[in-house]
C-alpha positions in Angstrom: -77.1 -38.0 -136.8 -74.3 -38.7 -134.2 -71.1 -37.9 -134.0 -69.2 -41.9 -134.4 -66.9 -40.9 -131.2 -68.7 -38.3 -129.4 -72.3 -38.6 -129.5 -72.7 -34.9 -130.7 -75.6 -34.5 -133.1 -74.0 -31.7 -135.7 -76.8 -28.7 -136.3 -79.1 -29.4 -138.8 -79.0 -33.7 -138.0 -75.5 -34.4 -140.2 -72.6 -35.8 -138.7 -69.2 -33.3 -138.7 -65.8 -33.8 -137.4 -65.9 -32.1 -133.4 -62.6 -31.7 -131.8 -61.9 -34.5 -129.1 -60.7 -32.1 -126.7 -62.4 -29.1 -125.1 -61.8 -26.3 -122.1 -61.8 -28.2 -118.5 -65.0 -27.2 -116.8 -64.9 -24.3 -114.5 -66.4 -26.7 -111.8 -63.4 -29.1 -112.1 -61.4 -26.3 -111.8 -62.5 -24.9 -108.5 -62.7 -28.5 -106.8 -59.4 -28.9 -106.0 -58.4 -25.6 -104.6 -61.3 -25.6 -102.5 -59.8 -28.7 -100.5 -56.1 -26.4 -100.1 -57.0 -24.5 -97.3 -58.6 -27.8 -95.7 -55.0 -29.6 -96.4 -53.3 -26.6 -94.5 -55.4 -26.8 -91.7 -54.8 -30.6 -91.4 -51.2 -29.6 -92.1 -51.5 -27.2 -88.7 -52.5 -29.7 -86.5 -50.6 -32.6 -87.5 -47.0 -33.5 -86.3 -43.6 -34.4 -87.1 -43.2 -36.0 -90.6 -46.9 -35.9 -91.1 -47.4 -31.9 -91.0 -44.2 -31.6 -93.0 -45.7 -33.8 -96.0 -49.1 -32.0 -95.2 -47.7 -28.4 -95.6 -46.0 -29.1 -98.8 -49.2 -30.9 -100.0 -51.0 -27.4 -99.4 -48.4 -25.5 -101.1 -47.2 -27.4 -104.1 -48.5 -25.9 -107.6 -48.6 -29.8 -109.0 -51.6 -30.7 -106.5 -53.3 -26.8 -106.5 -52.8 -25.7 -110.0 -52.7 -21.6 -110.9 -55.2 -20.2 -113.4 -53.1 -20.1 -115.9 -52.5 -23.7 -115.8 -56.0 -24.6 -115.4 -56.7 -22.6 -118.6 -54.9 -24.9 -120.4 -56.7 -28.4 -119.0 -58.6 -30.1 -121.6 -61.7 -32.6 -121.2 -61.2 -35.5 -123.7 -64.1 -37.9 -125.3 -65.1 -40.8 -123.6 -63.8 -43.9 -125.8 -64.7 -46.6 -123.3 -66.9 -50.0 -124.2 -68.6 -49.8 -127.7 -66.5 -46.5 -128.7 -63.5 -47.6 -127.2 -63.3 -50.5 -130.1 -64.5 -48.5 -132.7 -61.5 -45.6 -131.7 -59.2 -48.9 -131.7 -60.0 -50.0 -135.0 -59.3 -46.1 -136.4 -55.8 -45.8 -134.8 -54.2 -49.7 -134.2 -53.7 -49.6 -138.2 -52.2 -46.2 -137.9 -49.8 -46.8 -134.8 -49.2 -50.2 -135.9 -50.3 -52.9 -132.6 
């Protein structure tokens, strides 16, 4: 049986509560840093105002995240279309809209 908001088929067919959020994917992780030192070679060859914005592009730890910080990045359920109604009816009568 599935899971109402995820889809996840507990072992042995019945339905159990699963967390909505999990670990970020390792690949997620390693997409963005892979595009810093393209940013900082952009950042080398541009001018003015433009390599200024550039080079703090490559630098900033908002846009290139550290380890740590990616340890800490969850994935949540998708609750769009059919879901995305049943989540609403769950929570509007708790949060009150």
């Amino acid at each position: 049986m599935d899971d109402d908001l995820t889809g996840a088929t507990a072992p042995g067919g019945g339905s159990r509560p699963r967390p909505l959020a999990g670990p970020a994917s390792p690949a997620a992780a390693a997409a963005v840093p892979a595009a810093q030192s393209i940013v900082a070679a952009d950042a080398a060859k541009a001018a003015g105002s433009q390599k200024a914005t550039l080079a703090k592009v490559a630098t900033s730890d908002l846009v290139f995240l550290r380890a740590a910080e990616y340890a800490r990045l969850r994935n949540y359920a998708d609750v769009s279309g059919k879901k995305q109604q049943q989540y609403l009816s769950i929570f509007q009568p708790i949060i009150g809209k």
